[in-house]
C-alpha positions in Angstrom: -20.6 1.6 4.9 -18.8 4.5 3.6 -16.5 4.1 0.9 -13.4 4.5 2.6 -10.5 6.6 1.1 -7.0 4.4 2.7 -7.0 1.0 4.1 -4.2 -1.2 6.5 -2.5 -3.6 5.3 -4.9 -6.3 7.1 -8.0 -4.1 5.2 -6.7 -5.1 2.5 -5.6 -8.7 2.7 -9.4 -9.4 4.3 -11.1 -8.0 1.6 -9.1 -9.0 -1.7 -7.9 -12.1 -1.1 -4.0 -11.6 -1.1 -2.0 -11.9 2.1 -0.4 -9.5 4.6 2.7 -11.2 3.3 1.9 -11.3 0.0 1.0 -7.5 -0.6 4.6 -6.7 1.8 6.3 -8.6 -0.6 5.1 -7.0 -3.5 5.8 -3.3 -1.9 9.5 -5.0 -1.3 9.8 -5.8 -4.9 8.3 -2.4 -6.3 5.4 -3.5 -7.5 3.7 -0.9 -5.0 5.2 2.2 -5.4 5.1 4.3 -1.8 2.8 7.9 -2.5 1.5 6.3 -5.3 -0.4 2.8 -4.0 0.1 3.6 -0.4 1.5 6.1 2.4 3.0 5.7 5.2 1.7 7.2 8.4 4.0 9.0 10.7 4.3 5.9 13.1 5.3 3.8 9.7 2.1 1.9 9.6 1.0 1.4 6.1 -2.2 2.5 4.3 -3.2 1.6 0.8 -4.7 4.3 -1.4 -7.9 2.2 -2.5 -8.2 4.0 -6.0 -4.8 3.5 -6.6 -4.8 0.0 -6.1 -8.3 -0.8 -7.8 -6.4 0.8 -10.8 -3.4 -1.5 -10.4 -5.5 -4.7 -10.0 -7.5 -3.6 -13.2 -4.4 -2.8 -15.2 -3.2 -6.2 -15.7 0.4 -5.0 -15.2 3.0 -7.1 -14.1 5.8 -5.0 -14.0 7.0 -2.4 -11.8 4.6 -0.1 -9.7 1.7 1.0 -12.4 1.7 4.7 -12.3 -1.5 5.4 -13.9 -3.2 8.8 -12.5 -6.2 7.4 -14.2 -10.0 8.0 -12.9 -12.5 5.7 -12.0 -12.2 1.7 -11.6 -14.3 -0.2 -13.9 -12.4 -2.4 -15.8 -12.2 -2.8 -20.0 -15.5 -4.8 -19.6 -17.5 -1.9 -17.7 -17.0 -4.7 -14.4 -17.0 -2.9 -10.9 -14.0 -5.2 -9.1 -15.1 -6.8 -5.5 -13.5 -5.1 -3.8 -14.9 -1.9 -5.0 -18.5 -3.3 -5.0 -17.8 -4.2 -1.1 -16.3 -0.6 -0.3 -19.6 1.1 -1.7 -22.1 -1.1 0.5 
């Protein structure tokens, strides 16, 4: 499977565990910032920029949207996340 670049909503929630409602309720709260974690296609669906959100899950942050333009998604242990180990099979 190719690594794919922007995943749905229901992408998402299937492959990291969180819930549709769950990851709405964190883009409510600004913990997903919009052009940064995900875009929003000219119909409104939503589509999560994968490298973004690798980054955030790996940055440990808990406050507002992590802003990080950081490359690459290992995390401080040299650890490829799940998620990222199932988008590169």
């Amino acid at each position: 499977m190719q690594h794919l670049a922007l995943v749905t909503i229901k992408k998402l929630a299937d492959e990291s565990g969180y819930t549709e409602d769950a990851l709405r309720s964190k883009i409510a709260r600004g913990d997903f910032a919009q052009g940064v974690h995900y875009i929003k296609a000219p119909d409104g669906r939503i589509h999560f920029i994968v490298e973004a959100y690798l980054r955030w899950v790996e940055s440990g942050n808990t406050g507002k949207a992590f802003r990080s333009r950081s490359i690459g998604t290992e995390s401080a242990s040299g650890q490829r996340s799940k998620f990222h180990q199932r988008q590169q099979t």
